[in-house]
N, CA, C and O atoms as a MOPAC input file, in Angstrom:
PM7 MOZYME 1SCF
protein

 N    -16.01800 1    12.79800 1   -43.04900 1
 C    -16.77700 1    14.02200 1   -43.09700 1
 C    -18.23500 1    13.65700 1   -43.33100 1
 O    -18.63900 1    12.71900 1   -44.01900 1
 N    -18.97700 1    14.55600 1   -42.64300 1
 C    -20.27400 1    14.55600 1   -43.03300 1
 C    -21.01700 1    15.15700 1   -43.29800 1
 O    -20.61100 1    16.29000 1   -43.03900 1
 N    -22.25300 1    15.23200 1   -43.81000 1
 C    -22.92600 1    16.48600 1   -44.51900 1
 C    -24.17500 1    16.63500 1   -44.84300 1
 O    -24.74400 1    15.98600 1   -45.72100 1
 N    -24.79000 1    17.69800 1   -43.99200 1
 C    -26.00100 1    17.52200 1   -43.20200 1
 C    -26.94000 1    18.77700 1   -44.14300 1
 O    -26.68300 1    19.98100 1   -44.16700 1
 N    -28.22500 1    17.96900 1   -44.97300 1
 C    -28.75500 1    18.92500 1   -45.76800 1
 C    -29.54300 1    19.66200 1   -44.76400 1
 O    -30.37500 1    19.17300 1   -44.00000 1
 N    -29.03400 1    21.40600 1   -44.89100 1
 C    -30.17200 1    22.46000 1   -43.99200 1
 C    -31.09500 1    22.98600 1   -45.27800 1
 O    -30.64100 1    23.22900 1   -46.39600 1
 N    -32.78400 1    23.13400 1   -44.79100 1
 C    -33.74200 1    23.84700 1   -45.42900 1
 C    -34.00700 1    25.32200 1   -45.08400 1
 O    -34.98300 1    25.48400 1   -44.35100 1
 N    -33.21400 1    26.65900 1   -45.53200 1
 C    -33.62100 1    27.71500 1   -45.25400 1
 C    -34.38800 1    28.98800 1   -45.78000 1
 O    -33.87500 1    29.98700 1   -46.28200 1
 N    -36.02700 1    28.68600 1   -45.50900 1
 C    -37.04400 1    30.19500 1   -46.44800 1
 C    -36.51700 1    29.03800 1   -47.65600 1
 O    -35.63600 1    29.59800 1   -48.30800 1
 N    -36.73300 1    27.74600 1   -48.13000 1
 C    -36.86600 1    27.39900 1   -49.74300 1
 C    -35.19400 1    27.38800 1   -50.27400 1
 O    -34.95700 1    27.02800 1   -51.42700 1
 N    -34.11600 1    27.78900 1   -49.39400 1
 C    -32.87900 1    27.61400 1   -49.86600 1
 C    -32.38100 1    25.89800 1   -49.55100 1
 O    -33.08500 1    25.11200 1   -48.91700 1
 N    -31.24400 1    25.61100 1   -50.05000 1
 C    -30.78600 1    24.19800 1   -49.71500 1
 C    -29.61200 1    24.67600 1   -49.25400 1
 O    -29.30800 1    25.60000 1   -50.00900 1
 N    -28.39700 1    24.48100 1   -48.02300 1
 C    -27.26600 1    24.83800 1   -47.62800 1
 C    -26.83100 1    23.43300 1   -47.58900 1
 O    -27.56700 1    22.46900 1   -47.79600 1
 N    -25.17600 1    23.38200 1   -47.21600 1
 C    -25.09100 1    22.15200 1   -46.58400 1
 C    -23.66400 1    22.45100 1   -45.71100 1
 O    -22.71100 1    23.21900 1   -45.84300 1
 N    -24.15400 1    21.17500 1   -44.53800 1
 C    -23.39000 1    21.70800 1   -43.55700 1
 C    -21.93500 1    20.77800 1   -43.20000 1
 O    -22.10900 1    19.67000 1   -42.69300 1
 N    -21.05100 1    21.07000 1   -43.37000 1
 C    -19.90100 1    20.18700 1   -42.66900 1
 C    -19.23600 1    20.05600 1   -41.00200 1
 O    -18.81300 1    20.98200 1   -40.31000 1
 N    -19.32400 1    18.35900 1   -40.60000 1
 C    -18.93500 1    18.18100 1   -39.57000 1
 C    -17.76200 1    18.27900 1   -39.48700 1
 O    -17.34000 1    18.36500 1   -38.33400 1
 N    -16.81700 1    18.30700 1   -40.52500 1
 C    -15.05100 1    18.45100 1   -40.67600 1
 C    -14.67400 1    18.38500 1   -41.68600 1
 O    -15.61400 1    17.95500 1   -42.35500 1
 N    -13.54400 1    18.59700 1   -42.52100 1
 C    -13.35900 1    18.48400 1   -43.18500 1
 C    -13.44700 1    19.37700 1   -45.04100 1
 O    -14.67200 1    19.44600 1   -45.13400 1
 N    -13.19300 1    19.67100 1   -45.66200 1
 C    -13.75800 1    20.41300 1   -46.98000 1
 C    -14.89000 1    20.05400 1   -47.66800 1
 O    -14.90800 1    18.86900 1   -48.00100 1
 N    -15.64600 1    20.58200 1   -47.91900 1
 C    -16.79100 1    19.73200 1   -48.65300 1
 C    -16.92800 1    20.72500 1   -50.02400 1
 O    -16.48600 1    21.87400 1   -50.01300 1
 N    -17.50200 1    20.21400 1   -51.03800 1
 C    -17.95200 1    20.86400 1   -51.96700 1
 C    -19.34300 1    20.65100 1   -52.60100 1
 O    -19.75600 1    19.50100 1   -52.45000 1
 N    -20.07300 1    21.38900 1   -53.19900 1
 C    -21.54000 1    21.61300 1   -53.64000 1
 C    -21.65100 1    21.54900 1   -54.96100 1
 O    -21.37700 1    22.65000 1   -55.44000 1
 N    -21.91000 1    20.81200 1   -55.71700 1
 C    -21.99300 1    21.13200 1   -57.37700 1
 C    -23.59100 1    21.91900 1   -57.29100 1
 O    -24.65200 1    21.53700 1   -56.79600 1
 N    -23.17600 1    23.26900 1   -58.06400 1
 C    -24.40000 1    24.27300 1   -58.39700 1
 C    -25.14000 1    23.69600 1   -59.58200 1
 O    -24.74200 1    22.97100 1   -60.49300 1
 N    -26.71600 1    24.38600 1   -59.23600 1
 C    -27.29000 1    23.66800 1   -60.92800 1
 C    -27.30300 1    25.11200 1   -61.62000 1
 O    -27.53100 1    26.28600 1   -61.32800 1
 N    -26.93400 1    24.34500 1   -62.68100 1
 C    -26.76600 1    25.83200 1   -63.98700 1
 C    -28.29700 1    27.02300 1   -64.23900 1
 O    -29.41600 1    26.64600 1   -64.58700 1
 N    -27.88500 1    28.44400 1   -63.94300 1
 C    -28.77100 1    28.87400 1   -64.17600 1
 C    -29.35300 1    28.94300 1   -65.46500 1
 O    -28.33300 1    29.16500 1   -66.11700 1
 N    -30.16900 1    28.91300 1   -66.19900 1
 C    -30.81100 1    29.10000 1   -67.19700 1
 C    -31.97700 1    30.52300 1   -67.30400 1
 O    -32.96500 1    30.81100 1   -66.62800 1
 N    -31.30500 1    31.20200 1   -68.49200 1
 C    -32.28000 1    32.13300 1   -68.74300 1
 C    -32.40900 1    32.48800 1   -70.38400 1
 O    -31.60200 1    32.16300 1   -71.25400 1
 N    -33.78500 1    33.32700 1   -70.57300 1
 C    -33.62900 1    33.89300 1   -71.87100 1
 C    -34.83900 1    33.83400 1   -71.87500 1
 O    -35.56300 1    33.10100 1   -71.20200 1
 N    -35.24600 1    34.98000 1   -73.00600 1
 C    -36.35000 1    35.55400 1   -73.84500 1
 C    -36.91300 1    34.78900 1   -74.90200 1
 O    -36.08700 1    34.07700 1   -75.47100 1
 N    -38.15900 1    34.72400 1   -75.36100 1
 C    -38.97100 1    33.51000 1   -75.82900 1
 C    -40.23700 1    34.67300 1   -76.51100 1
 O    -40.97700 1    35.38400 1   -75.83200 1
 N    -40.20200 1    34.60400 1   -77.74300 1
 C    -41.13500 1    35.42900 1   -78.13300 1
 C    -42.39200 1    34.97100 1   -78.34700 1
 O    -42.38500 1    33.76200 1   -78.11400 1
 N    -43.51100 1    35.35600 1   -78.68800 1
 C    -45.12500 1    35.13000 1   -78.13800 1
 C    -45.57900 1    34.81400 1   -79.88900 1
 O    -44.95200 1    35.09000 1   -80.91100 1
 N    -46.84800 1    34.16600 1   -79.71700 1
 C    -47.28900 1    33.86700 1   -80.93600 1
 C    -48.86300 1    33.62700 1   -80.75500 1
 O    -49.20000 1    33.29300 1   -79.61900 1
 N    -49.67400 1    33.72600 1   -81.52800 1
 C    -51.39800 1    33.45600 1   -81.49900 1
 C    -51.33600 1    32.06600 1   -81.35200 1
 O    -52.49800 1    31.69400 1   -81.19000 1
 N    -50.34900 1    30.82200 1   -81.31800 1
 C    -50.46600 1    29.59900 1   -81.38200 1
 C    -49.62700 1    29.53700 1   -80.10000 1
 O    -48.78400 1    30.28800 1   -79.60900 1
 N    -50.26000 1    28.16500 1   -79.68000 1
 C    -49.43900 1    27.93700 1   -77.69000 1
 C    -48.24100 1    27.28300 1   -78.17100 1
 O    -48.46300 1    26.48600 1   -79.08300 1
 N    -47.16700 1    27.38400 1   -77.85200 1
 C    -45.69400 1    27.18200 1   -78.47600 1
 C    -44.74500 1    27.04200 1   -76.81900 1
 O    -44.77400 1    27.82300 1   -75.86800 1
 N    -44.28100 1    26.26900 1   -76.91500 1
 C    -43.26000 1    25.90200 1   -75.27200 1
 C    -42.42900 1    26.56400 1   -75.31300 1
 O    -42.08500 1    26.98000 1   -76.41900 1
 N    -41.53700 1    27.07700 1   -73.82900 1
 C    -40.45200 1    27.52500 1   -73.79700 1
 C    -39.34700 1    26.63300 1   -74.67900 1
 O    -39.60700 1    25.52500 1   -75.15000 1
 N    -38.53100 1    27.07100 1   -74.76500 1
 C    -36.98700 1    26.03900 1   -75.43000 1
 C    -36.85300 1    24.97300 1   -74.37800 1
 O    -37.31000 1    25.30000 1   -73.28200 1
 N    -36.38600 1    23.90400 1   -74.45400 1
 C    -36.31600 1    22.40700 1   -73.42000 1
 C    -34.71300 1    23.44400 1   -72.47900 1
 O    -33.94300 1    24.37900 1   -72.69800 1
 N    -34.96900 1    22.64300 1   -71.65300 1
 C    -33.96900 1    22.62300 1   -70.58100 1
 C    -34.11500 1    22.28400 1   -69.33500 1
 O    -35.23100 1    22.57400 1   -68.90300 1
 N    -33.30600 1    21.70100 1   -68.47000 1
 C    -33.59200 1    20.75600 1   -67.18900 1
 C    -33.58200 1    22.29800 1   -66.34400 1
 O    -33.08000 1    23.38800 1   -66.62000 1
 N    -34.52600 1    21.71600 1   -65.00700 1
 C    -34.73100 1    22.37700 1   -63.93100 1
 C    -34.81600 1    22.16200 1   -62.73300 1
 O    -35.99700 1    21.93900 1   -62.46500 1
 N    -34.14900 1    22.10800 1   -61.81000 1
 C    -34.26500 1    21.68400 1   -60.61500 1
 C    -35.39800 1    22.78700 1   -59.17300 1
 O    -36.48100 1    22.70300 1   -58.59400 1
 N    -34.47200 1    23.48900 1   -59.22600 1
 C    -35.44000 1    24.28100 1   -58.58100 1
 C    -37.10400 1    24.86100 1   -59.08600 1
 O    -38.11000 1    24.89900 1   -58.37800 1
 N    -36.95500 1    25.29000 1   -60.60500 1
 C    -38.04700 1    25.62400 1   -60.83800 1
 C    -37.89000 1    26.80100 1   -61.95400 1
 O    -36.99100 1    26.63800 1   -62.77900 1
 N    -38.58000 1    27.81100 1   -62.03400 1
 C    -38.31400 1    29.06100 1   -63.01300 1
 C    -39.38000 1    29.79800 1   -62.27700 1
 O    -40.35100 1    29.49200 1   -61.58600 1
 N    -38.72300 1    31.06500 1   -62.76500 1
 C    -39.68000 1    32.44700 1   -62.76400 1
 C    -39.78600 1    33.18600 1   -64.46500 1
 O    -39.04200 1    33.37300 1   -65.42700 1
 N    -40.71100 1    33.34500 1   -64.20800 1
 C    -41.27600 1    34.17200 1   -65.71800 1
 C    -41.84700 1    35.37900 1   -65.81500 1
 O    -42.70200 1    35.63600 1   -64.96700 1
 N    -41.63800 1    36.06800 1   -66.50500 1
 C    -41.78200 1    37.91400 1   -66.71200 1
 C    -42.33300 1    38.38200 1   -67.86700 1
 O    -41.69800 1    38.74000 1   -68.85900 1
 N    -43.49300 1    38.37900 1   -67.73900 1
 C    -43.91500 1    39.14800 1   -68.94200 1
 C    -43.16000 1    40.57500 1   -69.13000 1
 O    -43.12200 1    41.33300 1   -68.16000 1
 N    -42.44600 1    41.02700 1   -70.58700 1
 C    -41.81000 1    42.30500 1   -70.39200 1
 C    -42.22400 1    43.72800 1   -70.26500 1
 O    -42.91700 1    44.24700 1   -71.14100 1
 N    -41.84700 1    44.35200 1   -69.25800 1
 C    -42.76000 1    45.80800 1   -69.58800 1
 C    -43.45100 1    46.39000 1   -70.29700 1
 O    -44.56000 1    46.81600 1   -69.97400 1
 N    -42.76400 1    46.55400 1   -71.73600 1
 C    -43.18000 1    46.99700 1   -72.87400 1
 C    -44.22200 1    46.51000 1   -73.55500 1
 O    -45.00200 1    47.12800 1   -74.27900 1
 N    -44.19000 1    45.02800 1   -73.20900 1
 C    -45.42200 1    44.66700 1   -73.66900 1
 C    -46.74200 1    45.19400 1   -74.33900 1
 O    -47.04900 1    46.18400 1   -73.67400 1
 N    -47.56900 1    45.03300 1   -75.22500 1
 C    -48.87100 1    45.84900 1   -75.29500 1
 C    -49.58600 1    44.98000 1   -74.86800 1
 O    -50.59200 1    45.60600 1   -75.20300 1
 N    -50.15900 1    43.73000 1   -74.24500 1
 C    -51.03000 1    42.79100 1   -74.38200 1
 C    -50.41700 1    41.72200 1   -73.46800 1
 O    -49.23800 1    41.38200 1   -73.36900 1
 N    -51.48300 1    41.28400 1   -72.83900 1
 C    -51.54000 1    39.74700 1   -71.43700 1
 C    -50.70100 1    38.88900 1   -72.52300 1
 O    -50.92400 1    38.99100 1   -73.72900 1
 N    -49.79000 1    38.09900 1   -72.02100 1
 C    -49.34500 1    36.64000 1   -72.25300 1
 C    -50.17400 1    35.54300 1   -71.19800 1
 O    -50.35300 1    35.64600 1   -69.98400 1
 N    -50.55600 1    34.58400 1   -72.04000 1
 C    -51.22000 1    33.61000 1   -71.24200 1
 C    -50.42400 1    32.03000 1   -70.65700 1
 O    -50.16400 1    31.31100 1   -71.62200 1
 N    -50.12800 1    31.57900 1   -69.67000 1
 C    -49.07900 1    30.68400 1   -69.41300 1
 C    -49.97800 1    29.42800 1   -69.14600 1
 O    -51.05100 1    29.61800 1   -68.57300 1
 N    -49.59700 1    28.07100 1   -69.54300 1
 C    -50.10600 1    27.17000 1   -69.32900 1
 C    -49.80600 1    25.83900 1   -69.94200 1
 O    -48.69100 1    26.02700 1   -70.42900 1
 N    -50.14300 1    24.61000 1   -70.20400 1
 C    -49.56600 1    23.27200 1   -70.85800 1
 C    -50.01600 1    23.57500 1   -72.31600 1
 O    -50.49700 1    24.61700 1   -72.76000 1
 N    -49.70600 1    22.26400 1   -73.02300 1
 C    -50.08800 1    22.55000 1   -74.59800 1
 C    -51.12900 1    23.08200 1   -75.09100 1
 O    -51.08700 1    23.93600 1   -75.97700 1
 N    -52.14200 1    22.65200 1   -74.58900 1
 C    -52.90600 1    23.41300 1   -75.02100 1
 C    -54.21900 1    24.41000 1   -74.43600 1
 O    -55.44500 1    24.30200 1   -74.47800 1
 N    -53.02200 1    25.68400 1   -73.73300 1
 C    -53.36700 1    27.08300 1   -73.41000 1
 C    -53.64700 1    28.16600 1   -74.69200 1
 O    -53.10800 1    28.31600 1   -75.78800 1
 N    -54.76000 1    28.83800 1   -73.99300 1
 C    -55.58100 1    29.80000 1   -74.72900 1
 C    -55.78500 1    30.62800 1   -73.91600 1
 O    -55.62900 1    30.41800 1   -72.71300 1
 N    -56.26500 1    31.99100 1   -74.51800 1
 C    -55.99300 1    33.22300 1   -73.53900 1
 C    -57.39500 1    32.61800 1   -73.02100 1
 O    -57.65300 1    33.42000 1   -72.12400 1
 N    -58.01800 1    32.07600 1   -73.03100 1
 C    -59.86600 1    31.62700 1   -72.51200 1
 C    -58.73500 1    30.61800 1   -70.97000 1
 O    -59.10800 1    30.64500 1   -69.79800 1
 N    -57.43900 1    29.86900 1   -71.44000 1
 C    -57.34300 1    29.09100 1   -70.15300 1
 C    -56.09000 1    29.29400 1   -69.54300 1
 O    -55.70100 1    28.76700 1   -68.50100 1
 N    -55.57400 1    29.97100 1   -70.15000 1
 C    -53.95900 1    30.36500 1   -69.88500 1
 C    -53.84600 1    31.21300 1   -68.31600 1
 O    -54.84600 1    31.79700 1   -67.89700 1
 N    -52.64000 1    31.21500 1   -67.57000 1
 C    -52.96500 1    32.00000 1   -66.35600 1
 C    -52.22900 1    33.27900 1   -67.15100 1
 O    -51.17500 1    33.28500 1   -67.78500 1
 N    -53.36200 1    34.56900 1   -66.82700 1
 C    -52.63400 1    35.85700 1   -67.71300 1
 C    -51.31400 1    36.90600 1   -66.74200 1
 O    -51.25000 1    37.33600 1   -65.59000 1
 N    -50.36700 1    36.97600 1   -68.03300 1
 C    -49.35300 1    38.17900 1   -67.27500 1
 C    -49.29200 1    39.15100 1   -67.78200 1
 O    -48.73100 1    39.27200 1   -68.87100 1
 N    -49.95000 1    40.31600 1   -67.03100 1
 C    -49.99700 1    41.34400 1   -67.51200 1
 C    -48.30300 1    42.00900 1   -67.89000 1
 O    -47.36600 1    41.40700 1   -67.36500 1
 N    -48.05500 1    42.95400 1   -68.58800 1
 C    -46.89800 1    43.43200 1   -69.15200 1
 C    -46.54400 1    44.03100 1   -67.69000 1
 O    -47.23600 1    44.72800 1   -66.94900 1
 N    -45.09300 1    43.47000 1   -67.50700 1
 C    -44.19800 1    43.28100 1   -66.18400 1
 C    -44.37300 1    42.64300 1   -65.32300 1
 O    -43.44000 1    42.59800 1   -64.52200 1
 N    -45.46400 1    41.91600 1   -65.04200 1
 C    -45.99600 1    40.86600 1   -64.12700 1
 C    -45.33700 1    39.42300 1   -64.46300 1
 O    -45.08600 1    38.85700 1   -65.52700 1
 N    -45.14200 1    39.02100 1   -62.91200 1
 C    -44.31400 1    37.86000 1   -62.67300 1
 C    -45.04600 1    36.17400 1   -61.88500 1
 O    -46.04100 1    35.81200 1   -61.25800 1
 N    -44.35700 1    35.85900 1   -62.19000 1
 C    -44.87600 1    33.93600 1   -61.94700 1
 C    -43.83400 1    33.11900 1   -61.45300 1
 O    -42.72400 1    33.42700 1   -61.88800 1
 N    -43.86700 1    32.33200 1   -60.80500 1
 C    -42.53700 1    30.92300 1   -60.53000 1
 C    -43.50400 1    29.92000 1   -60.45000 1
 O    -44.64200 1    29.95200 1   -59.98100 1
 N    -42.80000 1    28.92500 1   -61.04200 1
 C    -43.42300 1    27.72700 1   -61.08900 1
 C    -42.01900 1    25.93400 1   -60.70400 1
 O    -40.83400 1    25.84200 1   -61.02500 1
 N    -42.58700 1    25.27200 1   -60.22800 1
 C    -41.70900 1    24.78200 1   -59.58800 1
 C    -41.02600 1    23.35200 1   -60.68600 1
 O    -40.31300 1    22.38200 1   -60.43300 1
 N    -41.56000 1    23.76800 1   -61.70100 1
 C    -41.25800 1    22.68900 1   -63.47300 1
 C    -39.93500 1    22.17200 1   -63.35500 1
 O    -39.02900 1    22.93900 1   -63.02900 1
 N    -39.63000 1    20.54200 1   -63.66100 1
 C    -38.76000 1    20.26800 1   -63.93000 1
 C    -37.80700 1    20.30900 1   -65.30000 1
 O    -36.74300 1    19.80400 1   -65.65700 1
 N    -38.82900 1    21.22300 1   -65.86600 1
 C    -38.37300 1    21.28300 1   -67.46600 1
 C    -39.22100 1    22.40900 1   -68.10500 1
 O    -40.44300 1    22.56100 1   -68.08100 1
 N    -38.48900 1    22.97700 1   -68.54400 1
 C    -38.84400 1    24.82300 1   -69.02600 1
 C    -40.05200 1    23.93200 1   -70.27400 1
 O    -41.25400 1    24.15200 1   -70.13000 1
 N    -39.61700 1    23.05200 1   -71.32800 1
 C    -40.69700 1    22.86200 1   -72.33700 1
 C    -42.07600 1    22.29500 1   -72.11800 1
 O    -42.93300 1    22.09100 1   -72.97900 1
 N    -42.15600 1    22.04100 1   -70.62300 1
 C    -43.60000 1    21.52900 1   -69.99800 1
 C    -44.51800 1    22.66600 1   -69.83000 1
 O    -45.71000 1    22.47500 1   -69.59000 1
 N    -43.82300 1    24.27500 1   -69.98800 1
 C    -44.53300 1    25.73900 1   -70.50200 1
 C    -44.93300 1    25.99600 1   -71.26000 1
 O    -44.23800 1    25.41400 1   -72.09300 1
 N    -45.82300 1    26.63400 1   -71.91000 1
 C    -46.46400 1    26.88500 1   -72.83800 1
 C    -46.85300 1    28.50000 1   -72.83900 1
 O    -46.72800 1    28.89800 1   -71.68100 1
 N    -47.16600 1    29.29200 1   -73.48600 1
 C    -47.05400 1    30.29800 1   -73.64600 1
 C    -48.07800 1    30.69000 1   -75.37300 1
 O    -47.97200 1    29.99400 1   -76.38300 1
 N    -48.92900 1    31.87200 1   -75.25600 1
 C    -49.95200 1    32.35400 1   -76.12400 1
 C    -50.14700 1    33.86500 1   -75.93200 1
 O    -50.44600 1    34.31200 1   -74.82500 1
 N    -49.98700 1    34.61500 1   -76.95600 1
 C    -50.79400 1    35.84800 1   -77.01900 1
 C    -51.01300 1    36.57100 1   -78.06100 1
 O    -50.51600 1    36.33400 1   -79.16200 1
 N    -51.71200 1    37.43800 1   -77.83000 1
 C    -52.09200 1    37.73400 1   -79.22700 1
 C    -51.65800 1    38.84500 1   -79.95500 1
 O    -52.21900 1    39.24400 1   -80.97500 1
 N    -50.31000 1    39.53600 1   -79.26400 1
 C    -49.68500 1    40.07000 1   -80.08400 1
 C    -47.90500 1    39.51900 1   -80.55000 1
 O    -46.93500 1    39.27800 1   -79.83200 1
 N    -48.02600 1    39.49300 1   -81.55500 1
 C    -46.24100 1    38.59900 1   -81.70200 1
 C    -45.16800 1    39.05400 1   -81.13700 1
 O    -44.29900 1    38.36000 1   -80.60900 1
 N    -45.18800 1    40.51800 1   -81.24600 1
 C    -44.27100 1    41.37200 1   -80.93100 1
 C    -43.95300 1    41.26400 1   -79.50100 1
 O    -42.83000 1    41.66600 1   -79.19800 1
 N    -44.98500 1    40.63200 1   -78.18200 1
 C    -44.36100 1    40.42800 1   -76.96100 1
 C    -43.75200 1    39.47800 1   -76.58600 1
 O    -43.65100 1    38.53000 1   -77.36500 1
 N    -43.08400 1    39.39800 1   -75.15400 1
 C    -41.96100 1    38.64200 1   -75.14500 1
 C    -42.24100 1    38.57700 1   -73.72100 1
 O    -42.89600 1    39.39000 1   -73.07000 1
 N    -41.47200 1    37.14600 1   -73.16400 1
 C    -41.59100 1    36.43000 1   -72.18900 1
 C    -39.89600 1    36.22300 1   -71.53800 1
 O    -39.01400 1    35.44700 1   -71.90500 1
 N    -39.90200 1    37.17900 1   -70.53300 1
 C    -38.09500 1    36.77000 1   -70.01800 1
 C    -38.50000 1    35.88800 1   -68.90600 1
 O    -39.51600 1    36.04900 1   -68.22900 1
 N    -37.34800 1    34.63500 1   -68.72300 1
 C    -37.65300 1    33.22600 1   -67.85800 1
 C    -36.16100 1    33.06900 1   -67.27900 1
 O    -35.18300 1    33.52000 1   -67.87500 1
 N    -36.09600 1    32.43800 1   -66.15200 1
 C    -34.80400 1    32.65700 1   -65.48700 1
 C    -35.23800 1    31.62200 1   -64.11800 1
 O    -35.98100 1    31.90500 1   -63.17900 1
 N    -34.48900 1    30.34000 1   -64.38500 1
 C    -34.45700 1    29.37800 1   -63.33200 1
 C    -32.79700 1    28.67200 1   -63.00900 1
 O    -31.71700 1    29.21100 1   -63.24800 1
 N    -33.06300 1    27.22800 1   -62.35900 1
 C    -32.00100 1    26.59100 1   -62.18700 1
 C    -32.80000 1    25.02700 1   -62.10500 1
 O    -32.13800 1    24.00300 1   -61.93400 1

């Protein structure tokens, strides 16, 4: 058997010339990460594809996204419900700042 990687729109398929084949999936990873006046990383976890990130509706105030040391002066800002993907092999290479505690950051990759 053989097994031929297809690229479709950013998806990975794979194709068989005969035979059964199987695909090991990469684990999705998600969850909420609350905000702080100090730049603080997502929680560690491997990533293959990448992540998307959501500032939450409710929000009152921009979250700023960026490496260790992001500031709302260098951070890229998400306004409350506004979204990002980034193509990270590791959620703790994120960083995250704002200046109210009470907001929150939902993240959801593989």
């Amino acid at each position: 058997m053989t097994l031929t990687k297809l690229a479709f729109a950013g998806a990975l398929a794979l194709a068989s010339t005969g035979g059964a084949f199987a695909q090991t999936a990469n684990p999705i990873v998600s969850g909420v990460q609350s905000c702080s006046a100090s730049a603080a990383p997502l929680p560690g976890g491997a990533l293959t594809n990448g992540v998307v990130l959501t500032a939450d509706p409710s929000n009152s105030g921009k979250i700023y996204i960026g490496g260790p040391g992001v500031t709302a002066a260098t951070g890229y800002p998400l306004t409350p419900g506004a979204s990002i993907s980034y193509g990270s092999t590791s959620l703790s290479m994120i960083y995250l700042v704002c200046a109210n505690a009470v907001d929150t950051l939902h993240f959801t990759g593989n």
